[in-house]
N, C-alpha and C positions, 0 to 999 in steps of 0.2 A: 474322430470317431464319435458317434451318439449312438449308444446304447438305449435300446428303448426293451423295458425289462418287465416281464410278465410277473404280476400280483408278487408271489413270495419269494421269488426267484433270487433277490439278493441276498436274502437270508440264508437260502440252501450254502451248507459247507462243500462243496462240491462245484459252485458255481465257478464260471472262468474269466466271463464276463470283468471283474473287477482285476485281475490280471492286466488286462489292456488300457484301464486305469494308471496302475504302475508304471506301464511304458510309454505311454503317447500322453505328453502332455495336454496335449488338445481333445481330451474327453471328455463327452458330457450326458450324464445317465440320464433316464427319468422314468416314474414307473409307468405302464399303462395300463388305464381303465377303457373300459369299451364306449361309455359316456359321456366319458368327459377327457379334454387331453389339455396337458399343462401348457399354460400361455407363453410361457418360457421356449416352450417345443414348437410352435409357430413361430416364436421371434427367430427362434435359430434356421428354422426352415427357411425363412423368407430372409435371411442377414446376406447379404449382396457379396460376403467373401467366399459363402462355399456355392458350392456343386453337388449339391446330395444324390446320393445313390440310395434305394432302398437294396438293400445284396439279400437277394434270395431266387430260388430256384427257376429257371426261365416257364418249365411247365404250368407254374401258378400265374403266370403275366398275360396280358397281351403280346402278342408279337412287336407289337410295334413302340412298347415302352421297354424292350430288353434290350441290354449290349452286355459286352464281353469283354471290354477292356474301360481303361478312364481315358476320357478324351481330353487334354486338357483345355481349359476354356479361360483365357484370356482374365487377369487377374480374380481368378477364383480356385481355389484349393477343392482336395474333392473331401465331403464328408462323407462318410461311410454310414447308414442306420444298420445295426445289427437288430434283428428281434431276438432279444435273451431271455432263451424255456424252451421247455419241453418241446420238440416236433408239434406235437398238436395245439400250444398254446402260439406259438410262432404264426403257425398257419391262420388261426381265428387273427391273432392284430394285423396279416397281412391283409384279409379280409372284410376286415369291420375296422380300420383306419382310412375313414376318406380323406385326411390330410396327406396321406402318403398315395396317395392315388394318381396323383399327376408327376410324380417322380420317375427319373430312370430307374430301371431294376437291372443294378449287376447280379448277371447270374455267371458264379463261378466252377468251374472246370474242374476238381481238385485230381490230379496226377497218381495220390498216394488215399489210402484207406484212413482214417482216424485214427490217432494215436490215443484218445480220450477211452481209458477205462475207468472214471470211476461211478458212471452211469449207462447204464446199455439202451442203445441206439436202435429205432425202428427199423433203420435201414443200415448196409453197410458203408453206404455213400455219404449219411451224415455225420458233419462236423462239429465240433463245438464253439464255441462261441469265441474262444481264444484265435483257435486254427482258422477261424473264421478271419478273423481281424487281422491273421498272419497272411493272408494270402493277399487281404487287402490294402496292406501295406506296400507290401512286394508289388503289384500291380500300381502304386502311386509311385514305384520308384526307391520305395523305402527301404530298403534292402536292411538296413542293417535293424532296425527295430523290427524287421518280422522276423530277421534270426533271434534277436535278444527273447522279442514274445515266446517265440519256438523253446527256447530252452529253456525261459522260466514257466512255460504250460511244463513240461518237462519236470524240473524241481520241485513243481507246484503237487504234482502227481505223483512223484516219489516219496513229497511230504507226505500226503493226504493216507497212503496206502501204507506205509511203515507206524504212521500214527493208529491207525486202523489195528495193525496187528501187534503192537505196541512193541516195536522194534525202532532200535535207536537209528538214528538218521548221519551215515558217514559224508561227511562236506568236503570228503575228498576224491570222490565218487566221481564216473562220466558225467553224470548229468551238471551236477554241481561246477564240476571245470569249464563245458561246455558254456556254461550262463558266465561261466566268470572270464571263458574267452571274449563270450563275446558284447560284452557289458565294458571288457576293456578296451575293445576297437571302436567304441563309442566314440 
């Protein structure tokens, strides 16, 4: 996964983004400027073991740089680019990143509505950044790290929102067993 992350977005207590940190060991963030973009985020684009994807919506692409599944390609892994922020800050780094211009764009299909309340969504189709990287797990085959993500977005929101109303946190709870099912099928 390469998380490419809008201005203060890591800093937001609500972010998810760093979730997919915790699960995927092969994560690698980095923030984005509109003028400038880290040398490190070309090396990895151009490093001959992945297959980058930029994953965003097919209506923002060309026709003919979108797909809908990972094709696998002959010793290369797929990396996934999430853009992490806001809807409207997503859409400007999809726009004004010419490094990401010649990539595939997986645009994903999502089945189910957002489970992400703890920021309200322009739309009801979008996801968070988490759910985002659960899906794109599951499409690499990942099955079991886009459950674990799933239920620690899950955890992670039941933290966030009992912290909020300063209500204690039971760890014996659905959600909590649910991560600890499946963190133990690991």
């Amino acid at each position: 996964m390469c998380l490419l992350m809008a201005n203060i977005e890591p800093l937001k207590p609500s972010n998810t983004g760093w979730l997919i940190a915790d699960v995927v060991a092969d994560t690698f963030a980095f923030g984005w400027t509109r003028t400038e973009v880290d040398p490190a985020l070309v090396a990895l684009l151009n490093d001959p073991q992945w297959q980058a994807y930029v994953v965003f919506p097919a209506a923002f692409a060309d026709d003919a740089r979108v797909v809908h599944e990972v094709t696998p390609v002959a010793h290369k892994r797929p990396l996934f680019i999430l853009l992490d922020g806001t809807w409207d800050e997503a859409r400007k780094m999809f726009r004004k990143s010419p490094y990401l211009q010649t990539l595939p764009v997986l645009s994903l299909n999502p089945e189910q509505r957002s489970r992400y309340t703890l920021r309200r969504a322009q739309s009801e189709n979008h996801l968070c950044t988490a759910e985002v990287g659960a899906m794109c797990l599951a499409l690499a085959n990942d099955t079991q790290a886009a459950q674990v993500l799933n239920a620690y977005l899950d955890v992670f929101t039941d933290h966030y929102l009992k912290a909020k109303q300063q209500l204690p946190v039971d760890l014996n709870d659905e959600v909590h067993l649910q991560l600890l099912a499946a963190t133990h099928a690991a």
